[in-house]
C-alpha positions in Angstrom: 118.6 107.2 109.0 121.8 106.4 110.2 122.9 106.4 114.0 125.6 108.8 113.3 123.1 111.2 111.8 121.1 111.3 115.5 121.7 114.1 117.7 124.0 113.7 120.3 121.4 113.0 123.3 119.1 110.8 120.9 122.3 108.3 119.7 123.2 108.1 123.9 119.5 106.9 124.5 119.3 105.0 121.4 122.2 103.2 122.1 122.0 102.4 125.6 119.0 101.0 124.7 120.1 98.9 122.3 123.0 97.7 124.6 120.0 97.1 127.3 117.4 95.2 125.3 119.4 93.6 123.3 122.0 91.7 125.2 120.2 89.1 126.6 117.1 86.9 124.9 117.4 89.5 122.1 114.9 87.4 120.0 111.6 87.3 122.6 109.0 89.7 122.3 109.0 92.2 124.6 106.8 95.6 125.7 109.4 96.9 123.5 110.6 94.1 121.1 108.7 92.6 118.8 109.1 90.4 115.3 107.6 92.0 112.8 105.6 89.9 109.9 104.7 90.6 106.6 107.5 93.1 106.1 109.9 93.7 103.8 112.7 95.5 104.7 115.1 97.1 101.9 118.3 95.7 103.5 119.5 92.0 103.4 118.6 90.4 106.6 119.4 86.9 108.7 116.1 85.2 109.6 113.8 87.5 110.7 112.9 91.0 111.4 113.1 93.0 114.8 112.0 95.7 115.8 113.0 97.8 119.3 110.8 100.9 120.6 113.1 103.6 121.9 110.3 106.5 122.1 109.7 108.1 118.2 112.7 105.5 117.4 112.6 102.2 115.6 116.1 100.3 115.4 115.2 97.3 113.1 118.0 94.2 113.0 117.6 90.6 113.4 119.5 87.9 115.1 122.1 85.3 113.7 121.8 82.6 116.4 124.9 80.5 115.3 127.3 83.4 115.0 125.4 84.6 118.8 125.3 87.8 116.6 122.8 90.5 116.7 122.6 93.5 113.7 121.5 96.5 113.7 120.1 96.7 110.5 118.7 100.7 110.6 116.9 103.2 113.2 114.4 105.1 111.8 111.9 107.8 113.0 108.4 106.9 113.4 106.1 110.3 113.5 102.5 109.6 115.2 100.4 108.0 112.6 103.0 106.5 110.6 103.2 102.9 110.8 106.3 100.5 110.4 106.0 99.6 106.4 105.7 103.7 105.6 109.1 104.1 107.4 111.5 101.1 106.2 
């Protein structure tokens, strides 16, 4: 899923989010950020995998240190009883 394709009050939350968590120490675990091991994503990624909690949202990117870059890889839906590798 793409952030485009959210609905209009989902892509504000997700994104604020994103522009919250992310900004500062984007690569220590949090409540609501953690690294995710042992997954394979089906995207090309820089070092490893993140994954933010926004409610039934996952927003999956990683950090390039030296470019002080983070990407947003994908956000995907997680329904109750899914777990992470059934929605990549």
């Amino acid at each position: 899923m793409e952030l485009d394709e959210l609905r209009a009050f989902d892509h504000r939350r997700v994104v604020d989010e994103i522009e919250a968590a992310l900004t500062h120490e984007p690569a220590n675990p949090t409540r609501h950020r953690k690294r995710l091991a042992g997954v394979v994503p089906p995207w090309s990624q820089v070092g490893p995998v993140w994954e933010l909690r926004v409610d039934e949202y996952r927003v999956f990117y990683d950090v390039d240190d030296d470019a002080r870059q983070v990407v947003v890889r994908a956000v995907r839906r997680k329904p109750p009883g899914k777990t992470t590798k059934e929605i990549l």
